[in-house]
N, C-alpha and C positions, 0 to 999 in steps of 0.2 A: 133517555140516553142519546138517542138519534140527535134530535134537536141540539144537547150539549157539543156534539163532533162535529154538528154545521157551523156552531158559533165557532169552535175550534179554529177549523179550514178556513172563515172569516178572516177571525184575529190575524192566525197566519200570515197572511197575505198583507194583512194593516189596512183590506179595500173590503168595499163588499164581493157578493158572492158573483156576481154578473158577468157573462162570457168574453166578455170587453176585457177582463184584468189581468188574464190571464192568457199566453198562447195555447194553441191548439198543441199537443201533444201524444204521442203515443206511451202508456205507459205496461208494466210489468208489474204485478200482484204477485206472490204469493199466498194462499190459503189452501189448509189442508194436505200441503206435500204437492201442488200442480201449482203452475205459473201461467197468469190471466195475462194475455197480451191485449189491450185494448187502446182507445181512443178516446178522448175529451178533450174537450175547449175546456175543464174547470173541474182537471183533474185533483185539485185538492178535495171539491165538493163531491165528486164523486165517489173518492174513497168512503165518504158517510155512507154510501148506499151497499158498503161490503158490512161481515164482522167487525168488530172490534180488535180479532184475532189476525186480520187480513194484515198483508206486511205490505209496504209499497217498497220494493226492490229499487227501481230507476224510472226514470221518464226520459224521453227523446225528443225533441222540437221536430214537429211534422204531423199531419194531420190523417183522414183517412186512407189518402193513397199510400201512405208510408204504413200505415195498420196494415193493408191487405200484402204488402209486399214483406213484410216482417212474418204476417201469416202461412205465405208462401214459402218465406224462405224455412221457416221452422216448422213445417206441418210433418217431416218424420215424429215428430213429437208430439203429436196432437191424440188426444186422449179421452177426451169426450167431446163436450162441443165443439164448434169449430178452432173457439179463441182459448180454449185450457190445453195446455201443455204438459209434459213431464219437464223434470230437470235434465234435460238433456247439454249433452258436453259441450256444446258448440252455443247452444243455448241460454247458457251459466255463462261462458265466456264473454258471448257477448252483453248481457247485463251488468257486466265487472266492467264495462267501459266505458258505461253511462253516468251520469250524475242521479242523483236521490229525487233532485227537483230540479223545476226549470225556475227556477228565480237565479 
């Protein structure tokens, strides 16, 4: 099933999977009721590395320093690890103002 989501994230894109095709990005997970703030160059491939059940909420154009400052700015919310969150109000809001993908 892994292997099928990779091909998936591939197709997607219409390129291969290589860190070249894609910008760097911060993106927004949902799984399990908490919201994963993270970072990739090949955020579509990395979503293979969640659930099936994971949702990708939004992505943002910006790389790791825009991850820690995103962490920063929403760390009333943070919930277990550094990068999972609650759905917090300010939190929500600004995910509602992103786009799905960066293409």
């Amino acid at each position: 099933m892994l292997a099928k989501r990779k091909a998936a994230a591939r197709s997607n894109t219409g390129k291969s999977s290589r860190k070249a095709d894609l910008p760097e990005v911060v993106y927004y997970v949902e799984l399990h009721g908490s919201i994963k703030i993270g970072y990739s160059s090949n955020y579509l491939s990395r979503m293979t590395d969640y659930p099936p059940d994971a949702k990708l909420l939004a992505v943002e154009l910006g790389g790791r320093s825009l991850e820690t400052k995103r962490l920063r700015e929403f760390q009333e919310y943070r919930v277990a690890r550094r990068e999972w969150h609650s759905k917090g109000s300010r939190l929500m809001e600004h995910i509602a103002t992103l786009p799905r993908s960066a293409a």
